[in-house]
C-alpha positions as CSV (number, residue, x, y, z in Angstrom):
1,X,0.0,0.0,0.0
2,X,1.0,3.7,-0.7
3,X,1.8,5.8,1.5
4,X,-1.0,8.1,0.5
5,X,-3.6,5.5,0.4
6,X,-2.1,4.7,3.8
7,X,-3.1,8.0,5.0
8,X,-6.2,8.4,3.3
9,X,-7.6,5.0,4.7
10,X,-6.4,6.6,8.4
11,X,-8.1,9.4,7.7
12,X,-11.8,7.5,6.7
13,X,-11.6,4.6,8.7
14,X,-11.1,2.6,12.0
15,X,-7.2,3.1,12.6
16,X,-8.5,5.1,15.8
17,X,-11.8,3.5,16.1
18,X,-13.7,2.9,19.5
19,X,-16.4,0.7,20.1
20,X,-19.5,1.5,19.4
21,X,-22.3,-1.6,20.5
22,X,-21.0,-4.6,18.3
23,X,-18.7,-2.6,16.2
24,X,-15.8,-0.1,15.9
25,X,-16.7,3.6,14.9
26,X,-13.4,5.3,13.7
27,X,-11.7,8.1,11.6
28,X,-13.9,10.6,10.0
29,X,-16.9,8.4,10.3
30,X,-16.0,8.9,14.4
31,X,-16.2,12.6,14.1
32,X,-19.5,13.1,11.9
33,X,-20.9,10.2,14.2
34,X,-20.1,12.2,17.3
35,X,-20.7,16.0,15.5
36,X,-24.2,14.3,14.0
37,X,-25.7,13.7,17.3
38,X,-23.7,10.3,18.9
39,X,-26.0,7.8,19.8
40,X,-28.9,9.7,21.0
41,X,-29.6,10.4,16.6
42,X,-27.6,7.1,15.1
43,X,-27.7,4.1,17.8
44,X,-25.3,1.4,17.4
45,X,-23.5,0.7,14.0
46,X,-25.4,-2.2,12.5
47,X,-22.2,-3.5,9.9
48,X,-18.5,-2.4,10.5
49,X,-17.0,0.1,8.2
50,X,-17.2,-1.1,4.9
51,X,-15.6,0.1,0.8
52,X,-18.0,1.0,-1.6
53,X,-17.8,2.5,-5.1
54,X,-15.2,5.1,-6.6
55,X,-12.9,4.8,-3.7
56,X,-15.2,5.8,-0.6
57,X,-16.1,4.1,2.8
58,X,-19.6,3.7,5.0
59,X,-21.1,3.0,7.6
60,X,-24.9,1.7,8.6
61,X,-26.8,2.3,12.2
62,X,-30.1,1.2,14.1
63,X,-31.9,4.5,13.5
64,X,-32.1,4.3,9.4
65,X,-28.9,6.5,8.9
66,X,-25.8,6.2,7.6
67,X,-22.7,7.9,7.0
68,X,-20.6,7.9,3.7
69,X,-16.9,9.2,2.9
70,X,-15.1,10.2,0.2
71,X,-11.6,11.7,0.3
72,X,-13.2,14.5,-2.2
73,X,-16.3,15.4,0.4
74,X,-15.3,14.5,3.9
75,X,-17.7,12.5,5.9
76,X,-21.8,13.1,6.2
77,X,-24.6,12.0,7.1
78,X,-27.6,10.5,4.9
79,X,-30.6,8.8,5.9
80,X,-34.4,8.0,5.7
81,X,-36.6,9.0,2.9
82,X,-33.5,11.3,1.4
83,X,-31.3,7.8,1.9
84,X,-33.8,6.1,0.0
85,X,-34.1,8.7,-3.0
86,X,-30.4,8.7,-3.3
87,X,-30.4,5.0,-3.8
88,X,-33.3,5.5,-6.6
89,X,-30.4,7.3,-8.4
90,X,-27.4,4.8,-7.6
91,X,-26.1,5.6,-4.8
92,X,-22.4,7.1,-4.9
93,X,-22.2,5.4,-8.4
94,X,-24.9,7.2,-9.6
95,X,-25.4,10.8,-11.1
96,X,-25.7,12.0,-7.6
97,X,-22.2,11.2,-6.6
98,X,-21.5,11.6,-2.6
99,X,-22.8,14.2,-0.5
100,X,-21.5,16.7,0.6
101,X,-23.4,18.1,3.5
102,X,-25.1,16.1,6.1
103,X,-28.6,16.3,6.0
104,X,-30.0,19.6,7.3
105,X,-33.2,21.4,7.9
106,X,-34.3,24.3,5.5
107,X,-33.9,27.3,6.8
108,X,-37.8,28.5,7.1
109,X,-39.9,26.0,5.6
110,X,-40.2,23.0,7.1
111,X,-38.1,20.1,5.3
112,X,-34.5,18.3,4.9
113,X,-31.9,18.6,2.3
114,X,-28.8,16.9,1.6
115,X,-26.1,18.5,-1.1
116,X,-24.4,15.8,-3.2
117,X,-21.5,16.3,-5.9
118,X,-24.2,16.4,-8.7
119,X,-27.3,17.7,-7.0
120,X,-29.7,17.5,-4.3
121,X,-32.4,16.1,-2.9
122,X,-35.4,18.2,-0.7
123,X,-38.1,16.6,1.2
124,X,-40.5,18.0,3.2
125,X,-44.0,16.5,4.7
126,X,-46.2,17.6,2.0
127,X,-43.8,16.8,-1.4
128,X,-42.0,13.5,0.2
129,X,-37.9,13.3,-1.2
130,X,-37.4,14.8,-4.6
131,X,-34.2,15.4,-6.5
132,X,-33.0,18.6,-8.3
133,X,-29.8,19.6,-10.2
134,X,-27.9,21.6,-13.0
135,X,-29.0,24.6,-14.5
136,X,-32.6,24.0,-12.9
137,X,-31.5,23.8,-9.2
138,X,-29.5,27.1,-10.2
139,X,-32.8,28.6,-11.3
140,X,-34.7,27.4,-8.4
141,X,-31.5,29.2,-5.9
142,X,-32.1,32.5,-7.9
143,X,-35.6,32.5,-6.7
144,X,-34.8,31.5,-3.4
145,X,-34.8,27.8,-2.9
146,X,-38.2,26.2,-0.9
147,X,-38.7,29.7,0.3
148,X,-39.4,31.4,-2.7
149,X,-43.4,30.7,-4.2
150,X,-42.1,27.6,-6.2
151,X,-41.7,25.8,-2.6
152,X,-40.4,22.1,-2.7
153,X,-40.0,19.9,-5.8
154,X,-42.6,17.6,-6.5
155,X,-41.5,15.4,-9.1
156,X,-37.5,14.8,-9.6
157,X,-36.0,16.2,-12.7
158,X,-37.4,14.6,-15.6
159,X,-37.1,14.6,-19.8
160,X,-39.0,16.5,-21.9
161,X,-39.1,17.2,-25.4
162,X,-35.8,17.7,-27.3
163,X,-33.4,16.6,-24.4
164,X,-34.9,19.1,-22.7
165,X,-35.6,18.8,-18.8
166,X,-38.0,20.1,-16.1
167,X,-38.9,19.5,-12.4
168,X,-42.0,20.6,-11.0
169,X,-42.7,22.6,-7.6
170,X,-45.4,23.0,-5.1
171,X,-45.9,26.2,-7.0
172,X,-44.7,25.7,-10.7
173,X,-42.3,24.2,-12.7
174,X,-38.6,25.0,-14.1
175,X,-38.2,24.3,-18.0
176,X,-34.4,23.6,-19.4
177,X,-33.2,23.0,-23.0
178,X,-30.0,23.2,-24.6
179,X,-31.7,26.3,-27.2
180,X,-33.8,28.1,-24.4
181,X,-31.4,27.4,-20.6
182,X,-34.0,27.0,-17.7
183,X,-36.9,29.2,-17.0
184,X,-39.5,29.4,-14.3
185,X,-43.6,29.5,-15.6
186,X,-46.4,29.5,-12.9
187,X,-49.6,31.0,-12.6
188,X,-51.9,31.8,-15.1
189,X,-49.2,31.8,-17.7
190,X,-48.6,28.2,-16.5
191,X,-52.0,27.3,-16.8
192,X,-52.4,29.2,-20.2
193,X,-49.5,27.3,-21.3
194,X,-50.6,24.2,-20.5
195,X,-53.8,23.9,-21.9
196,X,-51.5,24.7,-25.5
197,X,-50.0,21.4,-25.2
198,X,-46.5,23.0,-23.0
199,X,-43.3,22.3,-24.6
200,X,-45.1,20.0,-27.2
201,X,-47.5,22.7,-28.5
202,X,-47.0,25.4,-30.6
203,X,-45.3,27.9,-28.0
204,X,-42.6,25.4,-27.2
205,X,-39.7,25.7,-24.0
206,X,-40.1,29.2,-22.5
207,X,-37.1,31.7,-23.1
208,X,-38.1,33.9,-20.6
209,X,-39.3,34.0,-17.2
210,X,-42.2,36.0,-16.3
211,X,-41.8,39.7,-16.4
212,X,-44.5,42.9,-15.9
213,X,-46.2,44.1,-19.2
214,X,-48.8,46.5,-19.6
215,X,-50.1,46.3,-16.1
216,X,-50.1,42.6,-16.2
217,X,-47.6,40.0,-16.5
218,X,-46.2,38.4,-19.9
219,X,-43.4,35.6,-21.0
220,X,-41.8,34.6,-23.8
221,X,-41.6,31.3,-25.5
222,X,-40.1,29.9,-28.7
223,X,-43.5,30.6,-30.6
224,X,-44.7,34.0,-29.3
225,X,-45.9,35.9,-26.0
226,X,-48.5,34.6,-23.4
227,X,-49.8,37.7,-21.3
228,X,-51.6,38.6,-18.6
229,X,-53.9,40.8,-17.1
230,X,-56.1,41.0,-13.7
């Protein structure tokens, strides 16, 4: 063994572990073990530290969490419904990658979140776990994640015409293609929008968001305006 994979198997794994119920608990799985909330949030580790794909480690416990490391992301918490999303999408071998933050609360809606190296996933009581990425979680951040109207994601992101892409919200959606980039439509523009067929009518991917016109609202798409008034 190298002495760099020497070192970077110290620094995941059990070279300082203690024990934890029927198994050691070391490394960097130690610390976000003991930083996560010890054994009043994990209980006992149910399998020792164990490899799994593209170089990381992990560990399983009683209370339906787990913690995964990566020499790229550190060590971090995953579990319940977000645990089970992520393995919808491959686990660490999947598009998702590792996370990179524990899982967290949102900051004023109630829901959970963890950050992965291609994405993330939200869940809250009313959308259950739903995963968002690329240009369309950036969208989604410009308006101000769960807290902005769109709320939580309601569907993960999914194809549409073209190669084009969209996930939908508690309070619209967030259209992407290669032509147009990603756009938000909600509302009565939605709704106007929708009952053309969307992206597979005549008005196509938006390439606009909504903006004020004439004392109402308006947005552009590939084949012409949609506007409102109250």
């Amino acid at each position: 063994m190298t002495t760099a994979a020497a070192a970077a198997l110290l620094t995941a794994g059990t070279a300082t572990a203690r024990p934890i119920g029927p198994f050691d608990v070391g490394g960097a799985i130690e610390v976000e073990y003991d930083q996560a909330g010890g054994g009043a949030f994990f209980g006992d580790p149910v399998i020792p530290e164990s490899d799994v794909g593209r170089g990381g480690r992990y560990q399983a416990f009683e209370r339906n969490a787990s913690i995964y490391w990566h020499p790229a992301t550190g060590a971090n918490e995953i579990g319940g419904a977000i645990r089970d999303k992520w393995g919808d999408f491959g686990y660490e071998n999947g598009l998702l990658g590792f996370p990179v933050t524990r899982e967290e609360s949102t900051p004023s809606k109630p829901g959970r979140y963890n950050h992965f190296q291609g994405g993330s996933i939200y869940w809250s009581v009313g959308t259950a776990a739903h995963q968002v990425g690329g240009a369309i979680r950036e969208k989604w951040g410009s308006y101000g994640w769960e807290n902005s109207p769109l709320g939580f994601p309601i569907t993960d992101e999914a194809p549409a015409k073209n190669n084009g892409r969209y996930n939908l919200f508690d309070g619209g959606a967030i259209y992407w293609s290669g032509f147009t980039g990603a756009h938000v439509v909600w509302g009565a523009i939605r709704t106007s929008w929708e009952a053309r067929a969307g992206v597979d009518g005549g008005y196509g991917y938006p390439t606009s968001d909504e903006y004020d016109f004439e004392g109402g609202k308006a947005q552009d798409f590939q084949g012409g305006r949609i506007t409102w008034r109250p």
